[in-house]
C-alpha positions as CSV (number, residue, x, y, z in Angstrom):
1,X,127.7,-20.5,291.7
2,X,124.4,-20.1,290.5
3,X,122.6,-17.2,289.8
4,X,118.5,-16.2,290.2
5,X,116.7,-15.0,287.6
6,X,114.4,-11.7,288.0
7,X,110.8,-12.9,288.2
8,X,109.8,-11.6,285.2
9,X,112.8,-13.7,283.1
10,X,111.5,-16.6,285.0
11,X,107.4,-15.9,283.8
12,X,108.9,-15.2,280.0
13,X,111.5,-18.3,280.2
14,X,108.1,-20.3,280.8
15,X,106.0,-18.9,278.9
16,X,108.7,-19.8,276.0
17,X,108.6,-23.4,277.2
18,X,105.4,-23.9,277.3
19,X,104.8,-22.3,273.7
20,X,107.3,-24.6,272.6
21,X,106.1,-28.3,274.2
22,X,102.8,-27.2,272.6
23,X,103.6,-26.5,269.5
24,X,106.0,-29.8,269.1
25,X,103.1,-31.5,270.6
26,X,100.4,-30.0,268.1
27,X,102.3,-31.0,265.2
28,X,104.4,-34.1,266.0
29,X,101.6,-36.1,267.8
30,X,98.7,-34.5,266.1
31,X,95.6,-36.7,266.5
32,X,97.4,-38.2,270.2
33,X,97.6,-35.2,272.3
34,X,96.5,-32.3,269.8
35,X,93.9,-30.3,272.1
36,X,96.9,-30.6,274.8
37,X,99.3,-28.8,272.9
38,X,96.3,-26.0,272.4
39,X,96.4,-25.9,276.2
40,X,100.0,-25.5,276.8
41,X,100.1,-22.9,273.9
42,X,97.4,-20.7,275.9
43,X,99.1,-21.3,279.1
44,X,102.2,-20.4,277.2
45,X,101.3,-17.4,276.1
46,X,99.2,-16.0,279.8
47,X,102.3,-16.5,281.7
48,X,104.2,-14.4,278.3
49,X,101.7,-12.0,279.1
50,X,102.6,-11.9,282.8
51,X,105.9,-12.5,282.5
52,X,105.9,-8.9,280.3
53,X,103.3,-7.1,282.5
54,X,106.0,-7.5,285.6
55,X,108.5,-6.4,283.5
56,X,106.7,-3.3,282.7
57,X,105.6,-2.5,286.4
58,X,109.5,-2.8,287.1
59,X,110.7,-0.5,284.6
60,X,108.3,2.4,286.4
């Protein structure tokens, strides 16, 4: 039995991911794939936002 999570758990969920693979990227393979973990950290952190804005739009 599984269960779906709202869309704006799943935007947030990986958002949180993403933030997390770039930071551990940033800092555990540095000079290797440092401007990648930048990326993933701002795409991180746009599909936060998102993830927050549809929350908000649902609460209304």
């Amino acid at each position: 039995m599984t269960k779906k999570l709202e869309p704006y758990k799943r935007y947030i969920f990986l958002g949180i991911i993403f933030i997390a693979l770039g930071v551990s990227f940033s800092t555990s393979l540095g000079d290797e794939t440092g401007s990648l973990g930048t990326v993933f950290i701002a795409v991180g952190g746009l599909f936060f936002i998102i993830g927050m804005s549809k929350k908000r739009k649902e609460g209304k």
